[in-house]
N, CA, C and O atoms as a GROMACS GRO file, in nm:
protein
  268
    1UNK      N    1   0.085  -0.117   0.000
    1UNK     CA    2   0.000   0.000   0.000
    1UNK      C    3   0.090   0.124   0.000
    1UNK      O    4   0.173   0.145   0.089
    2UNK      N    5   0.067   0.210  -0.111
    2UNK     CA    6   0.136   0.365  -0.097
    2UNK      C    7   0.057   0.450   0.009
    2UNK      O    8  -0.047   0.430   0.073
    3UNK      N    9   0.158   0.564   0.002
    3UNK     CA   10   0.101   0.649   0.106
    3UNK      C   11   0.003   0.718   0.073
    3UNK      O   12  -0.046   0.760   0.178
    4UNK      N   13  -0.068   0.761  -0.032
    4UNK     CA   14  -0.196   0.751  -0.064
    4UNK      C   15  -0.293   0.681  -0.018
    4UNK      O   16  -0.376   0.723   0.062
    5UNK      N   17  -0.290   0.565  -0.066
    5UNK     CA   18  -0.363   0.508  -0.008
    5UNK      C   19  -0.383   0.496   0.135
    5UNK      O   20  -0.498   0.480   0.176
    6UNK      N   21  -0.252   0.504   0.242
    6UNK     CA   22  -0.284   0.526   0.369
    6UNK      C   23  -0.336   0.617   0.417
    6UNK      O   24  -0.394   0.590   0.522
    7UNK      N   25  -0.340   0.746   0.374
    7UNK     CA   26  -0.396   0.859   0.378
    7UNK      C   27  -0.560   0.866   0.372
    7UNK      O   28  -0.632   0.928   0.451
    8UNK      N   29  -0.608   0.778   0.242
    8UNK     CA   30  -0.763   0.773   0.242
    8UNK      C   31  -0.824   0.662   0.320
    8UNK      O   32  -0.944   0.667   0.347
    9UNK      N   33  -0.750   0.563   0.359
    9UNK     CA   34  -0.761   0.478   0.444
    9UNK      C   35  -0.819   0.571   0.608
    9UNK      O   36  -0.922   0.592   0.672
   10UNK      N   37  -0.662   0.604   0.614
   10UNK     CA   38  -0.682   0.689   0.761
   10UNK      C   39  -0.851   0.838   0.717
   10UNK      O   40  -0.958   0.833   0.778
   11UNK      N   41  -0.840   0.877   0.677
   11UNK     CA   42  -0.955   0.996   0.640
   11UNK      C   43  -1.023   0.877   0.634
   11UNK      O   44  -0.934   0.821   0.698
   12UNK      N   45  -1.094   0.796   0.617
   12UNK     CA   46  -1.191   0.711   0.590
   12UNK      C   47  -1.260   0.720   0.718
   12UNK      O   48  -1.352   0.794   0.751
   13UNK      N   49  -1.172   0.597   0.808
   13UNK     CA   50  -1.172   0.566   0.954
   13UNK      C   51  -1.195   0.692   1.040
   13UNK      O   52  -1.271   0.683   1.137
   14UNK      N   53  -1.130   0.814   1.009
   14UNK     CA   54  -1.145   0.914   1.054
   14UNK      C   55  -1.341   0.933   1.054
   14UNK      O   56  -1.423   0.907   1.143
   15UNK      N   57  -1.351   0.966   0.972
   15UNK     CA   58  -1.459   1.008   0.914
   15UNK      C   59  -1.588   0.948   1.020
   15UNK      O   60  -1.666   1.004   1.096
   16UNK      N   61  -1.565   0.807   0.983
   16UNK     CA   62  -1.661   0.687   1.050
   16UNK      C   63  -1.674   0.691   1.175
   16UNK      O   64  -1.782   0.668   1.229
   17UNK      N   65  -1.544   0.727   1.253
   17UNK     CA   66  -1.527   0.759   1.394
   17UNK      C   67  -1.626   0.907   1.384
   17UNK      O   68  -1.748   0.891   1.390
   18UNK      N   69  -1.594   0.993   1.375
   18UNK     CA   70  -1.633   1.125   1.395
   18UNK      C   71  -1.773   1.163   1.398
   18UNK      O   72  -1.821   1.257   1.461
   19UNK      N   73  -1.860   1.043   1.289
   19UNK     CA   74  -1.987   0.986   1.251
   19UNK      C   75  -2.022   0.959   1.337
   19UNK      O   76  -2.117   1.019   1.388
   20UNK      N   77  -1.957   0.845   1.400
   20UNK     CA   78  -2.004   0.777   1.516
   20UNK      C   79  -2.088   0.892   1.649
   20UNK      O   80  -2.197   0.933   1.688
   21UNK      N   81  -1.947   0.898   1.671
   21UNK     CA   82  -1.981   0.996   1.791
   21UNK      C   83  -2.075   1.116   1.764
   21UNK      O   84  -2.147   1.158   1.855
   22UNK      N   85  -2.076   1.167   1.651
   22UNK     CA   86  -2.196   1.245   1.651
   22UNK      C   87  -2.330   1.197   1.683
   22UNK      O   88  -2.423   1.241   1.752
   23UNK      N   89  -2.310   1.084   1.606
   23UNK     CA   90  -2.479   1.036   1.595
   23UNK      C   91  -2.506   0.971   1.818
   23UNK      O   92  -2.606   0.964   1.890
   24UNK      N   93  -2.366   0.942   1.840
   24UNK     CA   94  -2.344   0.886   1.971
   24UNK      C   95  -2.442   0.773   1.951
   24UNK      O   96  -2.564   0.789   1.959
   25UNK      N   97  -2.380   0.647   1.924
   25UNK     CA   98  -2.451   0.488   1.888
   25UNK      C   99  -2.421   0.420   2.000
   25UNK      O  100  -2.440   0.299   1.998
   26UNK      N  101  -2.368   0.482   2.119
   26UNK     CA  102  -2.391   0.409   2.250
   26UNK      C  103  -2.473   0.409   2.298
   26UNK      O  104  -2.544   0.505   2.268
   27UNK      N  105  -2.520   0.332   2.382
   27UNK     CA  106  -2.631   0.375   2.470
   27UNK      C  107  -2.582   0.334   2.669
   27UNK      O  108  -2.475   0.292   2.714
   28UNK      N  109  -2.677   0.361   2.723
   28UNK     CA  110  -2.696   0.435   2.854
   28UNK      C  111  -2.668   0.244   2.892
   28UNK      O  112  -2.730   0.174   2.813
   29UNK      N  113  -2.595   0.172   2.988
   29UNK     CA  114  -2.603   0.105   3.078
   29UNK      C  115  -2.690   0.056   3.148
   29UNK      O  116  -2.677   0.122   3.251
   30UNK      N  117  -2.784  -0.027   3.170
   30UNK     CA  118  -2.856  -0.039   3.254
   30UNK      C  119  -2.871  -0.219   3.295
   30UNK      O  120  -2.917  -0.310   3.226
   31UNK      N  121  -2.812  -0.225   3.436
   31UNK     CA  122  -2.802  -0.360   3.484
   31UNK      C  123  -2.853  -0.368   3.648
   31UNK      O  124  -2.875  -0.269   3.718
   32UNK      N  125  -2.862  -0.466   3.676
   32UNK     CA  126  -3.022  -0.451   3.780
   32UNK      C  127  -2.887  -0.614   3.857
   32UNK      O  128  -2.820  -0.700   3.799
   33UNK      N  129  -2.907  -0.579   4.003
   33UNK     CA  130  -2.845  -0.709   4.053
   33UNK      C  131  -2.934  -0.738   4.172
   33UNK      O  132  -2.980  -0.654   4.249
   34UNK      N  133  -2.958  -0.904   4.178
   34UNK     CA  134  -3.062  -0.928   4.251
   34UNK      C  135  -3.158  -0.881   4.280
   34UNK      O  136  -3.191  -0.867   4.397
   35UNK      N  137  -3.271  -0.823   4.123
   35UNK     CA  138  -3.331  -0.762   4.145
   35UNK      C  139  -3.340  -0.588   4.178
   35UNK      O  140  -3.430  -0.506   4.162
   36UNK      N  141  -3.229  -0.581   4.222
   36UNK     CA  142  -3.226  -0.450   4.295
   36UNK      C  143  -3.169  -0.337   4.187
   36UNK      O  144  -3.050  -0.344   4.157
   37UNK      N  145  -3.245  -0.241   4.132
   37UNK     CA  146  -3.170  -0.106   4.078
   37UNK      C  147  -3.065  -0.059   4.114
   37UNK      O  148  -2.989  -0.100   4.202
   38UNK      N  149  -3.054   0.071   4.019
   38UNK     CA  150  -2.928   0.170   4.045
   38UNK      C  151  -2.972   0.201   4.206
   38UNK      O  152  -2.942   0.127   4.300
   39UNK      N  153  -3.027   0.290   4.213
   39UNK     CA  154  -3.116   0.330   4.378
   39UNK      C  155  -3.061   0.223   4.465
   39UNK      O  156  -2.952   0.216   4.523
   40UNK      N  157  -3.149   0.152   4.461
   40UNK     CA  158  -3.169   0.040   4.541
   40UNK      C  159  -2.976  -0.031   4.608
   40UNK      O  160  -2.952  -0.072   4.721
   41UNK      N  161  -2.893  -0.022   4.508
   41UNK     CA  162  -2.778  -0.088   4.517
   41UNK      C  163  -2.673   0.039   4.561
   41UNK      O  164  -2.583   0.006   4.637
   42UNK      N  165  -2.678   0.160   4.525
   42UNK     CA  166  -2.648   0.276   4.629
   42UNK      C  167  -2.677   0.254   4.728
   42UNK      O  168  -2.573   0.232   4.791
   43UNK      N  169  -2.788   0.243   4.812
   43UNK     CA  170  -2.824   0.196   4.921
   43UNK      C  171  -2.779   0.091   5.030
   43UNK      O  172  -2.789   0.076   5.152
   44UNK      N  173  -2.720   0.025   4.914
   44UNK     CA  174  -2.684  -0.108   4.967
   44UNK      C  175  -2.569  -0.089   5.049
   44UNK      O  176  -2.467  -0.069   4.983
   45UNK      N  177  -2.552  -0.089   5.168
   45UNK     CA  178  -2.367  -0.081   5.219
   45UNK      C  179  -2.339  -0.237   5.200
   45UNK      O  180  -2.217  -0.232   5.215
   46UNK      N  181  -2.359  -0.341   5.184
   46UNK     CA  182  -2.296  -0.455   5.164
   46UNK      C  183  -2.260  -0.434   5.033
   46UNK      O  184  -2.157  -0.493   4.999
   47UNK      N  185  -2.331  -0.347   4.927
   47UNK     CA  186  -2.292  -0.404   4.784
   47UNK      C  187  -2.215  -0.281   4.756
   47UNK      O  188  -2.157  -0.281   4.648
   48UNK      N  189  -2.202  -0.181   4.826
   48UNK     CA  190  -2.073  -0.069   4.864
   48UNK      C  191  -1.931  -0.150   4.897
   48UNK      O  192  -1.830  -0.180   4.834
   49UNK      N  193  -1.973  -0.165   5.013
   49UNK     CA  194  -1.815  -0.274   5.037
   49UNK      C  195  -1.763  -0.365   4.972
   49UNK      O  196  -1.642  -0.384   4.961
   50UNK      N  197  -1.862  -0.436   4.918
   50UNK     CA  198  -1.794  -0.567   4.783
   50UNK      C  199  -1.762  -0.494   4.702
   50UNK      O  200  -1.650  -0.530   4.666
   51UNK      N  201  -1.803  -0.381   4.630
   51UNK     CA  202  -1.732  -0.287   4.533
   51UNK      C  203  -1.581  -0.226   4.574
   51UNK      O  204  -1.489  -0.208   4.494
   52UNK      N  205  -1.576  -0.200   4.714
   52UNK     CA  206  -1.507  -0.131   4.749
   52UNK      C  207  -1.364  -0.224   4.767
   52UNK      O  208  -1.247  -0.191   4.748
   53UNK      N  209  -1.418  -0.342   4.807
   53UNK     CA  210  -1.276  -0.484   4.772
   53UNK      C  211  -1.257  -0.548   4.664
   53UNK      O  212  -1.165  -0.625   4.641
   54UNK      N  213  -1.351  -0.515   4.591
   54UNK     CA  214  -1.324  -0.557   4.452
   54UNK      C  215  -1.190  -0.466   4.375
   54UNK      O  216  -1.076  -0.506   4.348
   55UNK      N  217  -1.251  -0.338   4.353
   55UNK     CA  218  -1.144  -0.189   4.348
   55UNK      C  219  -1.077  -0.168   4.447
   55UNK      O  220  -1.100  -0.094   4.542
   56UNK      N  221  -0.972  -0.249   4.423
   56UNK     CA  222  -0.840  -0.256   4.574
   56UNK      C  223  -0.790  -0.072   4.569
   56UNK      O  224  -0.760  -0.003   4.472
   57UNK      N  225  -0.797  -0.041   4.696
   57UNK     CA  226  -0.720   0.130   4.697
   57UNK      C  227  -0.808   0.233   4.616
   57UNK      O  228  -0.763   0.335   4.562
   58UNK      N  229  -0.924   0.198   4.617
   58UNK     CA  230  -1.003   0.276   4.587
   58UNK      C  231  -1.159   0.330   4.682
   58UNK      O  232  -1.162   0.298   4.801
   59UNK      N  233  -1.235   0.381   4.645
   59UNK     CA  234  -1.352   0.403   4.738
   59UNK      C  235  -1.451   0.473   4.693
   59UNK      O  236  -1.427   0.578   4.633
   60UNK      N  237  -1.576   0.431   4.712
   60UNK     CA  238  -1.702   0.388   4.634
   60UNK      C  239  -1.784   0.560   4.759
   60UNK      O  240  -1.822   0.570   4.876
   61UNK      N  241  -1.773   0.653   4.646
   61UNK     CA  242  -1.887   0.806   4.739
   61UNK      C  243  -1.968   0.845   4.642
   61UNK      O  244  -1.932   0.901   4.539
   62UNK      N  245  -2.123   0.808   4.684
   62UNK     CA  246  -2.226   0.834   4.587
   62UNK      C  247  -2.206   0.731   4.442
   62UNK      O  248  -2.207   0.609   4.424
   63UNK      N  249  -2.187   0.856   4.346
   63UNK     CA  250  -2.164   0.766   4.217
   63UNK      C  251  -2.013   0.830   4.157
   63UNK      O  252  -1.977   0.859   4.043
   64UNK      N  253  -1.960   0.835   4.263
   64UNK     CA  254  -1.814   0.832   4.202
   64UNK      C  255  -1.742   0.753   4.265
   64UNK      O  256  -1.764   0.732   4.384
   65UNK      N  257  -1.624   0.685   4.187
   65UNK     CA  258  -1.520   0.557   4.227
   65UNK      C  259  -1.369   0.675   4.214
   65UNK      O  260  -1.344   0.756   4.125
   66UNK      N  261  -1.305   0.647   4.316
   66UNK     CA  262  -1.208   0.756   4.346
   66UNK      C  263  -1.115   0.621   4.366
   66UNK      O  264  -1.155   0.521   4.427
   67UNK      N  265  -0.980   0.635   4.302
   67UNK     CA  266  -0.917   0.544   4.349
   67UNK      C  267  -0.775   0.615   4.295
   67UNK      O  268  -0.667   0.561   4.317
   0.00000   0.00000   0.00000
């Protein structure tokens, strides 16, 4: 492959990326454990602390993970 061609290659990929994120083709997370919601598992100080030994040197305040 010449460098041309790497060039429209890369602008290509470029492009598709840039697409992407405009249109933003992710979507939002949503996972439920034992039943229990987002809410519900905030709440939880047992499922705080298993987070919190899971993420060694880190620590679980509200909805931020600080580590």
């Amino acid at each position: 492959m010449n460098q041309k061609h790497v060039l429209v290659v890369g602008a290509a990929l470029t492009a598709i990326n840039l697409a992407a994120v405009a249109v933003n083709l992710s979507t939002q997370a949503v996972g439920k454990v034992a039943g229990k919601d987002r809410r519900d598992l905030y709440q939880d100080t047992d499922f705080r602390w298993a987070v919190e030994d899971v993420i060694a040197d880190c620590s679980v305040d509200g909805t931020k993970i600080q580590c």
